[in-house]
C-alpha positions as a printed Julia matrix, in Angstrom:
662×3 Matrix{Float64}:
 41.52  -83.29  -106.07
 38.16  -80.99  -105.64
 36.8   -80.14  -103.02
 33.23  -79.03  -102.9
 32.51  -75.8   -100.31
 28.66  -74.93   -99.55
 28.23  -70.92   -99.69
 25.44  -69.8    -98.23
 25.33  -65.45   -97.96
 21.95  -63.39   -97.37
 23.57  -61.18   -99.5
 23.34  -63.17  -102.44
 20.61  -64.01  -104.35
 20.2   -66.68  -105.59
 22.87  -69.02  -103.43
 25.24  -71.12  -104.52
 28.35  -73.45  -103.78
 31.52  -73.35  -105.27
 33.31  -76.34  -106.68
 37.06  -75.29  -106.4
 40.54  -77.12  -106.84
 43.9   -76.38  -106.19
 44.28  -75.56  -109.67
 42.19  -73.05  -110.02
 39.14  -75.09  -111.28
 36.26  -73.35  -110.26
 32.24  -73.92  -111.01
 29.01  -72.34  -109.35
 26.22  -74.25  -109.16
 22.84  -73.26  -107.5
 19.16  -74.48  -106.44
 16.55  -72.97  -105.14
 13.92  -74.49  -102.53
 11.28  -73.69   -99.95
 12.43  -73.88   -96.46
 10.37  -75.43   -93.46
  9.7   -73.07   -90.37
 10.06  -73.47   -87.0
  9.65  -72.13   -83.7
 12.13  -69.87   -82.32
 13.19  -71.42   -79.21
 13.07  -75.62   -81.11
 16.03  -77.21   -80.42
 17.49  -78.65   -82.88
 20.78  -80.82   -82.09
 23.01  -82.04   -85.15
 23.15  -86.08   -85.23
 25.12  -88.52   -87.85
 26.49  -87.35   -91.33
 24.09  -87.74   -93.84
 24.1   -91.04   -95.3
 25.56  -91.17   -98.9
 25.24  -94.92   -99.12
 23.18  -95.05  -102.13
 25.6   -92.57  -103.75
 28.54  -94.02  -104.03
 30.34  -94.3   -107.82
 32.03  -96.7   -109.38
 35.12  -95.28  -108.36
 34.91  -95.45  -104.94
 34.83  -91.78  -104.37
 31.72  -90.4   -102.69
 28.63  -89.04  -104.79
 28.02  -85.69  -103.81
 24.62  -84.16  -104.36
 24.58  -80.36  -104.32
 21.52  -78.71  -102.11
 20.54  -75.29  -102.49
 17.93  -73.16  -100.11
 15.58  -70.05   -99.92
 17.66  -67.38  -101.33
 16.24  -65.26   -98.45
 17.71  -66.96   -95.42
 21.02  -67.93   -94.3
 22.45  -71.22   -93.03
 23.28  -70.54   -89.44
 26.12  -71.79   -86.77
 27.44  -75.47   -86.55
 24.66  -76.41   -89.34
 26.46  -74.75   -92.43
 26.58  -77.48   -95.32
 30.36  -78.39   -95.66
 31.48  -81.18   -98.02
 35.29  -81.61   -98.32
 36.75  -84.72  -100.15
 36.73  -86.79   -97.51
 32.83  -86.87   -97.78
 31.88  -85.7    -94.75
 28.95  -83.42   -94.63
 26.66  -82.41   -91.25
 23.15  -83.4    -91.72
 21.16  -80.14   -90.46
 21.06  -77.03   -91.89
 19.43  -73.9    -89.66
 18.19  -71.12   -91.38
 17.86  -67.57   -90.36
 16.1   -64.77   -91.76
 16.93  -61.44   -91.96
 15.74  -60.29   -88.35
 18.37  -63.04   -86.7
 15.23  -65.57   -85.69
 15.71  -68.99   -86.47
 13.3   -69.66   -89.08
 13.82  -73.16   -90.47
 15.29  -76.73   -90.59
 16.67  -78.26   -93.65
 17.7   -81.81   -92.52
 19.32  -84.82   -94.36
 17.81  -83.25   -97.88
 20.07  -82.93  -100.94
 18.07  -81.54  -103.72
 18.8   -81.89  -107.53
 19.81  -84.93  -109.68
 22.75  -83.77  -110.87
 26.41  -84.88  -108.53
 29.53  -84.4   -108.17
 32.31  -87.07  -107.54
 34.9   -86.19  -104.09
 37.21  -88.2   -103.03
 38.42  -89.3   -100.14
 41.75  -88.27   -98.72
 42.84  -88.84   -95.33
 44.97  -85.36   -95.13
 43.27  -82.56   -94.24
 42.64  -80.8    -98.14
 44.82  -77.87   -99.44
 43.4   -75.05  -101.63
 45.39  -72.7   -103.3
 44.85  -68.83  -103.99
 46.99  -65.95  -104.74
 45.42  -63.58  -102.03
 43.68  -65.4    -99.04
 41.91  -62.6    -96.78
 41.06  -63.43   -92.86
 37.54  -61.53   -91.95
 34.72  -60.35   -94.04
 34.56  -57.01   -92.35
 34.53  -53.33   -94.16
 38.53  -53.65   -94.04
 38.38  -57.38   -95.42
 35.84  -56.72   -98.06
 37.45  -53.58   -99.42
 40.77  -55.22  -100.17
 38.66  -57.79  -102.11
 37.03  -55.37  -103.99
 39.95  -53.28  -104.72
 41.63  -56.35  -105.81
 39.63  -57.68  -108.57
 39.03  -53.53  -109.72
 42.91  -54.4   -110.28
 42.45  -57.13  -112.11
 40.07  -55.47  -114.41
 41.76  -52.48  -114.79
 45.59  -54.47  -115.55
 43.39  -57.07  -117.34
 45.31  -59.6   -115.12
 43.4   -62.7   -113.06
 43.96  -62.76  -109.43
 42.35  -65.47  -107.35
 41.08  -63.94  -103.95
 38.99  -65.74  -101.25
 37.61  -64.29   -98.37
 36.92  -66.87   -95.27
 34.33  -65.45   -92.33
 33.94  -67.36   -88.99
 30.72  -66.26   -88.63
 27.96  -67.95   -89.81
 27.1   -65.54   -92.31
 28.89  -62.57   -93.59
 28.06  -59.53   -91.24
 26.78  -61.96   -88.29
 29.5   -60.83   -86.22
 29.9   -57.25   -87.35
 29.05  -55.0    -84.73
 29.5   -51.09   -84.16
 27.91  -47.43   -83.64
 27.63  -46.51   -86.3
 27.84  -43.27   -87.71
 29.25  -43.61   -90.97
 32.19  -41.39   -92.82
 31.74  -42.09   -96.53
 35.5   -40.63   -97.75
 36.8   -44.09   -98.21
 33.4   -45.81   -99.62
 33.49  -43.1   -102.56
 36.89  -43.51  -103.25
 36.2   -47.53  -103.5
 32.87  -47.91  -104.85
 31.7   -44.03  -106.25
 28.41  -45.07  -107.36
 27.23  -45.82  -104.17
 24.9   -43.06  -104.34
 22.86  -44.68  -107.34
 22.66  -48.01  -105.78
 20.65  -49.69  -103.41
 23.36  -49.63  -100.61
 21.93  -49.67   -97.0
 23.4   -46.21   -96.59
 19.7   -43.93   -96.71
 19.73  -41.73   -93.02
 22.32  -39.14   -93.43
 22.76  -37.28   -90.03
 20.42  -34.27   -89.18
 21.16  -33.18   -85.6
 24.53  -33.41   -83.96
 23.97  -32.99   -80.12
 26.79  -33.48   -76.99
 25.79  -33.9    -73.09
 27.75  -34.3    -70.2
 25.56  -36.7    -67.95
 25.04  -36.31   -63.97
 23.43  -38.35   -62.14
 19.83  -36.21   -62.83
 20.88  -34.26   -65.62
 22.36  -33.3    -69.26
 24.02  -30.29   -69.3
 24.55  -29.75   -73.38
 28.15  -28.34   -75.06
 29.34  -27.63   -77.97
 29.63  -30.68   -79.82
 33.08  -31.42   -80.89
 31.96  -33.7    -83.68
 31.7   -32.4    -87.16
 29.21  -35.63   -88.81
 28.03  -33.13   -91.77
 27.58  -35.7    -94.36
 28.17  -38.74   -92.71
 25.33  -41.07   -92.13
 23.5   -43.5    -89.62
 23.77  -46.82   -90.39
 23.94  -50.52   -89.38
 27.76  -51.87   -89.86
 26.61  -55.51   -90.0
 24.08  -54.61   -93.33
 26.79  -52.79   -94.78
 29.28  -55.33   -94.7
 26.2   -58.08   -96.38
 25.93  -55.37   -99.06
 30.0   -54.99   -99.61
 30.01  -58.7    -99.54
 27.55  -58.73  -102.79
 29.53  -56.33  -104.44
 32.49  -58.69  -103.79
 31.28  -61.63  -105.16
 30.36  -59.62  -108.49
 33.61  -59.02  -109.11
 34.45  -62.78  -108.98
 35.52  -62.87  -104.92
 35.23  -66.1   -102.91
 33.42  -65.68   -99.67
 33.38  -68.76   -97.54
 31.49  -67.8    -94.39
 31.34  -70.24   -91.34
 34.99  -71.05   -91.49
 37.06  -70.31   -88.84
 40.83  -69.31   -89.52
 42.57  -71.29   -86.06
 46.15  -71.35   -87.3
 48.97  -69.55   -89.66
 50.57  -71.71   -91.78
 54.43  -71.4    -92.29
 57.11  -72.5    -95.06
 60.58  -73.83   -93.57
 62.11  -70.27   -93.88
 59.11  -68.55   -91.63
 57.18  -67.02   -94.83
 53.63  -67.28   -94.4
 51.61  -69.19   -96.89
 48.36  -69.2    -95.36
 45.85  -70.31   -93.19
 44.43  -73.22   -92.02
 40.58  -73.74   -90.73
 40.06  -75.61   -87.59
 38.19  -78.96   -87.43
 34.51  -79.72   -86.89
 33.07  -82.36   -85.17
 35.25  -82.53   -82.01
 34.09  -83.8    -78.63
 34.52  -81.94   -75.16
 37.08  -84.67   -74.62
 38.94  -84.34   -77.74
 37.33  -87.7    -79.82
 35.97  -86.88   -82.56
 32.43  -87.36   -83.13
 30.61  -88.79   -86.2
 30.28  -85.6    -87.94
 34.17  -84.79   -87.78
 35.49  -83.55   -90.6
 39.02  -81.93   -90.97
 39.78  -78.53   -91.4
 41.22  -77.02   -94.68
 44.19  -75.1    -95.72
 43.87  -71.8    -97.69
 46.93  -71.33   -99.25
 47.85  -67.28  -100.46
 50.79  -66.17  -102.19
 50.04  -63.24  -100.03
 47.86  -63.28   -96.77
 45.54  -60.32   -95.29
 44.7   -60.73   -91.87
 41.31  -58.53   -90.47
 39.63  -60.26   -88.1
 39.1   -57.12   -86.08
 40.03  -55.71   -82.58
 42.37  -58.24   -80.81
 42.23  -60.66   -83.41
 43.74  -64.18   -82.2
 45.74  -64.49   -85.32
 47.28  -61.37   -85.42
 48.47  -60.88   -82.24
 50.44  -64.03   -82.78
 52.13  -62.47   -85.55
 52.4   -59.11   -83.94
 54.78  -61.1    -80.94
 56.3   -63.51   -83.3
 57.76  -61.32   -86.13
 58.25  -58.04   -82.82
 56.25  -55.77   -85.2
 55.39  -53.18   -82.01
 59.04  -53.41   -81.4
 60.11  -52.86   -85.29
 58.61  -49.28   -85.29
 58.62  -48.98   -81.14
 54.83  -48.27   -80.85
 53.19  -48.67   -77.54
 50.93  -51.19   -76.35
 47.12  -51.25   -77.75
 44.55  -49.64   -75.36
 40.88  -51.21   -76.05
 37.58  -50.05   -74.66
 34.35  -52.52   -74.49
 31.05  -51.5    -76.7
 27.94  -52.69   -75.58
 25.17  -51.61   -77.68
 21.31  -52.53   -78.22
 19.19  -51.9    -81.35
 15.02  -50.66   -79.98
 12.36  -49.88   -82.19
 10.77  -46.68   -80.55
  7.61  -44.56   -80.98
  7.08  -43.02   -84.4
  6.66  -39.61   -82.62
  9.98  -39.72   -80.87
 11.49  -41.11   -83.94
 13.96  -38.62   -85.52
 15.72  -39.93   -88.23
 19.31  -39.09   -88.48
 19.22  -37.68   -84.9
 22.7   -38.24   -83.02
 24.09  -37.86   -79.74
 26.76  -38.83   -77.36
 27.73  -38.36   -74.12
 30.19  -38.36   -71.1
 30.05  -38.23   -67.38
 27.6   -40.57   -65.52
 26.9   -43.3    -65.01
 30.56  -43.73   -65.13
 33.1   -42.12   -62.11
 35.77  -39.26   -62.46
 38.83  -41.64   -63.27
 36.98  -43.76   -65.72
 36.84  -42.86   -69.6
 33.9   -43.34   -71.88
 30.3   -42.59   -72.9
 27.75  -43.48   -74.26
 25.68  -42.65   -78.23
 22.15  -42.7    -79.49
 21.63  -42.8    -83.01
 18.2   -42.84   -84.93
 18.71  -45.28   -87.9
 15.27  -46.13   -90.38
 11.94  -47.82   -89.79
 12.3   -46.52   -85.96
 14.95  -47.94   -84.75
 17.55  -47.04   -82.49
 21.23  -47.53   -81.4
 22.01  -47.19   -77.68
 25.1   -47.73   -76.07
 28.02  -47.9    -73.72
 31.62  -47.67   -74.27
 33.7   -48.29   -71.46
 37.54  -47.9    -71.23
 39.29  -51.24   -70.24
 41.79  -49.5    -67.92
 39.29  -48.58   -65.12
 40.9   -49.49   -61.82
 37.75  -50.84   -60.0
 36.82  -54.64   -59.98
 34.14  -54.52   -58.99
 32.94  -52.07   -61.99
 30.62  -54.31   -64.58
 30.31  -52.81   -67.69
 26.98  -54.34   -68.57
 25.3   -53.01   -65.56
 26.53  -49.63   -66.32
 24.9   -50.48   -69.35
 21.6   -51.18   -67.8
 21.86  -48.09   -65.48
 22.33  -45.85   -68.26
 18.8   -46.63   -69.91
 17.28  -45.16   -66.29
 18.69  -41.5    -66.86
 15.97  -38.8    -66.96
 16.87  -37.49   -70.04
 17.58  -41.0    -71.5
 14.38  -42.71   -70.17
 11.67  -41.14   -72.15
 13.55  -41.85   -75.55
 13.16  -45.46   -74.75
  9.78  -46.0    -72.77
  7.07  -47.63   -74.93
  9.89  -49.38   -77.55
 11.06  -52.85   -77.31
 15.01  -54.19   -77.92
 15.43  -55.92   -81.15
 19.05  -56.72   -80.66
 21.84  -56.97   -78.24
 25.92  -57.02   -78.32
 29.19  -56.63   -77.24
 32.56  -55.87   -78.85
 35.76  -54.39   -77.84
 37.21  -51.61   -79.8
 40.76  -49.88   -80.13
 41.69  -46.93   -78.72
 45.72  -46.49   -78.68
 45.69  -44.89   -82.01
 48.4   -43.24   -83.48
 50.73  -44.34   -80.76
 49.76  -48.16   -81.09
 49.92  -48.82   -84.99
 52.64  -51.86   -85.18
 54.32  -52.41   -88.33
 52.07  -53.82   -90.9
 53.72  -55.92   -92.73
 54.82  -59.23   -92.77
 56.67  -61.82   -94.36
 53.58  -63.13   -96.86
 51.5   -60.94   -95.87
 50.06  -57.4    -93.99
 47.55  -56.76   -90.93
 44.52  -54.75   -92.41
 41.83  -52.7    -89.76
 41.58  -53.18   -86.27
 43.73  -56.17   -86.06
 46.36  -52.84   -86.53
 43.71  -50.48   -85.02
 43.08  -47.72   -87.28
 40.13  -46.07   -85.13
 39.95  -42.34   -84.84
 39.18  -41.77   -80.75
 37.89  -38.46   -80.93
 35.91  -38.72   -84.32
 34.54  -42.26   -82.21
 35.06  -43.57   -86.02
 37.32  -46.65   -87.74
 35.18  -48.33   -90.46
 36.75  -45.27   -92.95
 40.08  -45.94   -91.79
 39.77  -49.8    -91.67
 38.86  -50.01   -95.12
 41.25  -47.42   -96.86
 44.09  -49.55   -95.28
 42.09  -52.69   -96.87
 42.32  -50.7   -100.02
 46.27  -49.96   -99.31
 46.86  -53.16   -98.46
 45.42  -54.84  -101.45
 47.09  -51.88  -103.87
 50.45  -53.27  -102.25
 49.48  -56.93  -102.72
 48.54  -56.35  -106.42
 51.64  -54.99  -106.98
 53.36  -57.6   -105.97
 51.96  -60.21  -107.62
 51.39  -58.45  -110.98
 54.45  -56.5   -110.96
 57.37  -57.86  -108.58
 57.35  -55.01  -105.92
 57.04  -55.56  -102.11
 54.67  -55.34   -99.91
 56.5   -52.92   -97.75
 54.47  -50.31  -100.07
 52.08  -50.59   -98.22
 53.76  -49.31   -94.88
 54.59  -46.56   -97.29
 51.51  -46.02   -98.99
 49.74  -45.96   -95.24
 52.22  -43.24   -93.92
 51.33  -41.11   -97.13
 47.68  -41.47   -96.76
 45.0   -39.35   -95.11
 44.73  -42.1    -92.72
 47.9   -40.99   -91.17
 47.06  -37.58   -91.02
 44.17  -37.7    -89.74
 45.31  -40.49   -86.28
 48.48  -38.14   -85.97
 46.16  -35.44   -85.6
 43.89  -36.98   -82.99
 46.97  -38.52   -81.5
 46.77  -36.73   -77.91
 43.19  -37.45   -77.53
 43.1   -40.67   -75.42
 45.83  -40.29   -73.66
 45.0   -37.22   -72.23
 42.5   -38.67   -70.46
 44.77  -41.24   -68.09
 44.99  -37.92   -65.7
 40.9   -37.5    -65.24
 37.82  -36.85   -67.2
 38.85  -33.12   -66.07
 41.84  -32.66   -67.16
 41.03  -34.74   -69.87
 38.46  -32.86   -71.11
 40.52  -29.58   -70.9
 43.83  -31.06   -73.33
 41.94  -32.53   -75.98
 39.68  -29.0    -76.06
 42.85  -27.05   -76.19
 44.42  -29.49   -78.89
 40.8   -29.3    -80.63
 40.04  -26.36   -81.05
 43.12  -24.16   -80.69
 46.29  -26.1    -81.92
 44.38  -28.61   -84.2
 46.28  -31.42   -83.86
 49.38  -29.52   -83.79
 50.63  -30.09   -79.85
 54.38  -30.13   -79.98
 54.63  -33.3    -78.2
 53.13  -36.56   -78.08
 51.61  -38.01   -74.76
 52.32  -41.56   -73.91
 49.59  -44.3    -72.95
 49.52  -45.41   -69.64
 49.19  -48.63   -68.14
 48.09  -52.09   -70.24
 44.67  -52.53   -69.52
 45.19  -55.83   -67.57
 47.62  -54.51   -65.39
 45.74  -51.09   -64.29
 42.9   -52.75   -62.2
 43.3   -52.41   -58.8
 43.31  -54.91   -56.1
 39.83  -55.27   -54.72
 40.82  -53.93   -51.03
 41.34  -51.22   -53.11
 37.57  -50.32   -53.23
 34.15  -50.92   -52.23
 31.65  -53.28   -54.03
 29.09  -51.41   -56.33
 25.6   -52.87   -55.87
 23.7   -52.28   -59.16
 19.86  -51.97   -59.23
 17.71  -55.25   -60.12
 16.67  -54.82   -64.07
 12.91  -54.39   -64.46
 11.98  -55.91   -67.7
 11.24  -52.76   -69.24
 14.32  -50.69   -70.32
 16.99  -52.77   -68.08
 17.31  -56.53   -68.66
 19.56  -59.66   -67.24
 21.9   -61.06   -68.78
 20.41  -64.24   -70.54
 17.73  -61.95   -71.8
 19.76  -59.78   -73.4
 22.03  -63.0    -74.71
 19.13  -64.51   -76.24
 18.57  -61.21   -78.37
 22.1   -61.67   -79.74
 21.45  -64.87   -81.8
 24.32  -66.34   -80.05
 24.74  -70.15   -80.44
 27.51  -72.71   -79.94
 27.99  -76.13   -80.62
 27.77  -77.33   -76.93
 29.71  -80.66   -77.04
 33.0   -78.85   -78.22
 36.64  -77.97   -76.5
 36.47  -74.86   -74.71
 37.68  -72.59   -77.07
 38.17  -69.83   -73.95
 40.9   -71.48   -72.33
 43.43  -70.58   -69.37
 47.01  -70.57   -69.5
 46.73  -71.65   -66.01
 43.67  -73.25   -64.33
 44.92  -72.33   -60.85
 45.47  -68.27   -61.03
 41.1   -67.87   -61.22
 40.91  -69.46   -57.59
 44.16  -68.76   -56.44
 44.75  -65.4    -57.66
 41.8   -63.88   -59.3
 39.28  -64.48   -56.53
 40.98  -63.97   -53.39
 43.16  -60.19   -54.76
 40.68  -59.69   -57.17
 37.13  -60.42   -56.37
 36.84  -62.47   -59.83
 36.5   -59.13   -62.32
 36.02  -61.79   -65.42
 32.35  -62.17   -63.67
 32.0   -58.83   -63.85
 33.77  -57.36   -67.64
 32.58  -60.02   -69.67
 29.07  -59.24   -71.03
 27.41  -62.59   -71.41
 27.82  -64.17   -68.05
 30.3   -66.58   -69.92
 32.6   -66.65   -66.53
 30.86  -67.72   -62.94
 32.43  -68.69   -59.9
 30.07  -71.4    -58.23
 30.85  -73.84   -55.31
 31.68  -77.69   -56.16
 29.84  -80.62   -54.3
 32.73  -80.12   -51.51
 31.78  -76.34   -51.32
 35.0   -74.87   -53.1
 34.26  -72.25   -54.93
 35.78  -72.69   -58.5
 35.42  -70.95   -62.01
 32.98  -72.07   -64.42
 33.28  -71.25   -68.2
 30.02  -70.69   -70.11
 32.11  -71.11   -73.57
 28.33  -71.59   -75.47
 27.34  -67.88   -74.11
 30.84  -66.23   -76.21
 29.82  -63.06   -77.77
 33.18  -62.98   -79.54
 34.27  -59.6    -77.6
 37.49  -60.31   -76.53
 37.1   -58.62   -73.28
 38.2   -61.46   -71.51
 41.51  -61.88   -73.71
 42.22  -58.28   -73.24
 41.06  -57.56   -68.91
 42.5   -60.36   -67.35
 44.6   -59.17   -64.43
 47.38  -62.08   -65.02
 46.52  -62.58   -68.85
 45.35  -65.82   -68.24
 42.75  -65.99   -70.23
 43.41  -66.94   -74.1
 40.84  -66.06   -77.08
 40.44  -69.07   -79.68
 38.44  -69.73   -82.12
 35.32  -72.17   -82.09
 33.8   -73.83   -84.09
 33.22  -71.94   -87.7
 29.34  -70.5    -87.84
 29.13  -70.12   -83.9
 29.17  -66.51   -81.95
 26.42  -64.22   -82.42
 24.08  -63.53   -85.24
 23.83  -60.16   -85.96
 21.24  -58.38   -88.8
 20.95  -54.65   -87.66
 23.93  -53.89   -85.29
């Protein structure tokens, strides 16, 4: 049985769609067509399936006309073209170009004369591969690539798909970024000669330590001499390309929702969750079934706190197989301006600590001049402050206001806004890897380097270990428990035992703090004779709200500070509205029983998109309303909640933000 998936990448050029089977069968075919623009803020809802009346063979089975688009845009969100075998297709298409604006509207039109026959089959379809990945991230991509280099070198044929819940691949990548090449020339050494989005190597390394009035400058502890400035989400479109030349599958807009078991606990892959579902659970004319993605081996990188992953983290004890500690996580909030050309320095860098953050509260905040004069600002905040009432988006906002901050800014205008959390247990937190059918790749095993404030390097050497192991298996019988091996004998490990004491040194004060990780720095290198332990979860070490007093932050003034819906709106962030809540609590009771009254409602407060509110009902309770459509995809709320209530699922494939330059 085939079954027909629509591809649609910005990388690629031209598009196409992939005509696959479970055995193997595989076809591209590909169009090309002049989209329709629109205006930015048209609505556009999705109605009926497309009617395929007048297509119907002889056989019964559905007659399948492929469509193709603008090589230059991307289909966005809910609108993505799927066609399974059971015919199903949505009827509207939204395109977005490569600055994240909606741009066009490609409804009910299948172009070409030539179709395909699919199908129908009640069951929800099965597709078979020998190496499914979870994520088209730097960590995702790179075991794709390695892969297939593999394959060419052994002369052997691996089938390897890559499946993205984002609309498009690099939509939801988000980070820094100041880039560390080591693992990029080991994958792909011509970099250099191609036209990668890697062009702003760093110039000027600078380090403050903010007051409330001030920057006093020190020493920088960061050694970025040949590293560059660059966006993460570009990079990843670029990896993607290089992907799909070596003969990579990359489905974007499909959501991975479940693992999928044999009767003797193996994994054997994933399975995509369903489109078309109401708020109530019916299922609405456009429903079509999710599919399974069957791997003889499965790679799971869907990033920090990825829903999948921590599932098989607690299911197979993995923390408890090598007795790490818990993950620690931070939140990133970061916005892209395009300044002045005269206060444009390309390659310029800085970060800082101190204010607008208090004493007992770890994190700081970066500036990096990328190309064509733009800018990365941003926050990261450690999720184990004590104080509910702290917001990490108003910090944010306050930030922006700092005298030595302010005049970088005035006179520019914000391109883009996002969120993201990020790990920060390092060396102490790495679970074991592996799995039965299967290894954890990236951040779902949080690889980042706290004191470098890097982990795309690290995420995608363990890609590159992880599909070295998973070659090896297939091609030549071994296990995948190489690639614990291969990760313990790689600079990775090295280089997070080294920075192991960083963090944690910090749970006894930014003082203190600053003074252990100096001394282990600069004078023993890594070498302390002991290893400090992490402190609290980060759910469990804010405070009761008696505990402290409520921090009024300043009204935004449209200039350098903004609100909240503002700021969402420059994210690209769109979900299907009239779908389950894919934010959902374990218990509806603990928000207004427990969260409110000890707490003063913190998820109001650490979630960056206004997704949670607590508003009165008609008989003047105050309850807890879920903004599910506003989801940045952080995983803030997953990780803060004092009781864990809170649990992080999917939505529908193609929704969450739309990201071009973060």
């Amino acid at each position: 049985m085939h079954t027909l998936l629509s591809k649609s990448n910005s990388f690629r050029n031209p598009t196409f769609t992939s005509l696959r089977s479970s055995n193997s069968f595989h076809t591209r075919l590909w169009n090309s067509t002049p989209s329709t623009s629109i205006s930015s803020n048209t609505n556009i809802s999705h109605g009926s399936p497309q009617d395929l009346s007048n297509s119907t063979s002889s056989s019964g089975c559905s007659g399948i006309r492929h469509f193709s688009h603008n090589s230059s845009f991307s289909v966005f969100q809910n609108g993505f073209k799927r066609i399974f075998s059971s015919g199903h297709c949505l009827n509207s298409v939204i395109l977005r170009n490569f600055d994240g604006e909606r741009s066009g509207t490609l409804k009910n039109q299948i172009f070409g004369t030539q179709s395909r026959s699919v199908c129908t089959e009640p069951d929800r379809e099965s597709i078979e591969y020998d190496v499914v990945i979870v994520g088209a991230g730097p960590a995702g991509l790179s075991a794709a690539i390695r892969l297939k280099q593999l394959c060419r070198e052994k002369d052997v044929d691996l089938s390897v798909c890559v499946v993205e819940k984002g609309a498009e691949v690099g939509a939801h990548i988000i980070s820094g970024n100041v880039f560390e090449p080591r693992a990029l020339d080991e994958l792909l050494p011509q970099w250099k000669q191609e036209e990668s989005p890697i062009s702003v190597p760093v110039s000027s390394d600078k380090f403050w330590f903010l007051t409330k009035n001030r920057a006093l400058s020190f020493p920088c502890p960061f050694d970025n001499k040949g590293n560059y400035v660059i966006s993460l989400s570009q990079l990843v479109r670029w990896m993607g390309a290089k992907a799909e030349e070596l003969g990579v599958e990359i489905y974007p807009g499909f959501a991975a929702s479940e693992i999928l078991y044999d009767a003797n606990d193996f994994v054997v892959g994933i399975g995509t969750n369903d489109m078309g579902i109401a708020k109530d659970g019916s299922k609405k004319e456009n429903f079509q079934r999710g599919v399974e993605l069957k791997g003889r081996i499965t790679l799971l990188y869907e990033g920090c706190r990825g829903s999948l992953s921590e599932k098989i983290i607690k299911k197979y004890k993995l923390r408890e197989k090598e007795q790490s500690q818990h993950q620690t996580y931070a939140l990133g909030i970061k916005e892209v301006w395009e300044i002045d050309e005269g206060k444009h320095k390309p390659g310029f860098v800085l970060h800082t600590m101190g204010w607008p953050l208090d004493r007992k509260t770890y994190g700081g905040s970066f500036m990096y001049h990328m190309n064509d004069r733009q800018v990365s600002i941003g926050l990261v905040v450690a999720l184990n402050y004590h104080n509910p009432f702290l917001n990490p988006y108003e910090e944010f906002q306050k930030l922006k206001h700092h005298p030595a901050i302010k005049p970088m800014l005035e006179g520019g205008t914000v391109l883009q806004y996002g969120a993201r959390t990020l790990n920060e247990g390092g060396f102490q937190s790495i679970p074991y890897p592996v799995f039965p059918g299967g290894a954890i790749i990236g951040c779902s095993a949080g690889f980042l380097n706290v004191p470098k404030i890097k982990g795309t390097h690290t995420a995608m050497k363990s890609g590159m270990l992880a599909a070295e192991a998973a070659f090896n298996v297939l091609h030549e019988g071994l296990n995948m428990e190489t690639y614990w091996d291969n990760l313990k004998n790689s600079w990775i490990w090295k280089e997070l035992y080294e920075a192991r004491n960083y963090r944690p040194a910090f749970e006894y004060g930014l003082v203190p703090g600053l003074a252990i990780s100096a001394i282990e720095h600069y004078i023993l290198k890594g070498k302390f004779p002991f290893t400090l332990k992490h402190g609290k979860p980060d759910h469990e070490a804010t405070n009761v709200a008696e505990l402290h007093q409520q921090i009024h932050y300043p009204k935004p003034d449209g200039v350098l500070s903004f609100d909240v819906p503002t700021s969402l709106h420059r994210s690209n962030t769109n979900h299907e509205h009239d779908q389950p809540a894919h934010l959902r609590l374990r218990d509806p009771k603990i928000p207004e029983l427990v969260n409110l009254p000890e707490y003063a409602g913190p998820e109001s407060r650490y979630c960056p998109a206004r997704v949670y509110e607590y508003n009165p009902d008609e008989n003047g309770q105050v309850k807890l309303q879920i903004n599910a459509q506003n989801c940045l995809h952080c995983k803030a709320c997953d990780i803060k909640d004092p009781k864990q209530n809170i649990e992080w699922t999917v939505p529908e494939g193609g929704g969450g933000p739309g990201y071009s330059v973060m």
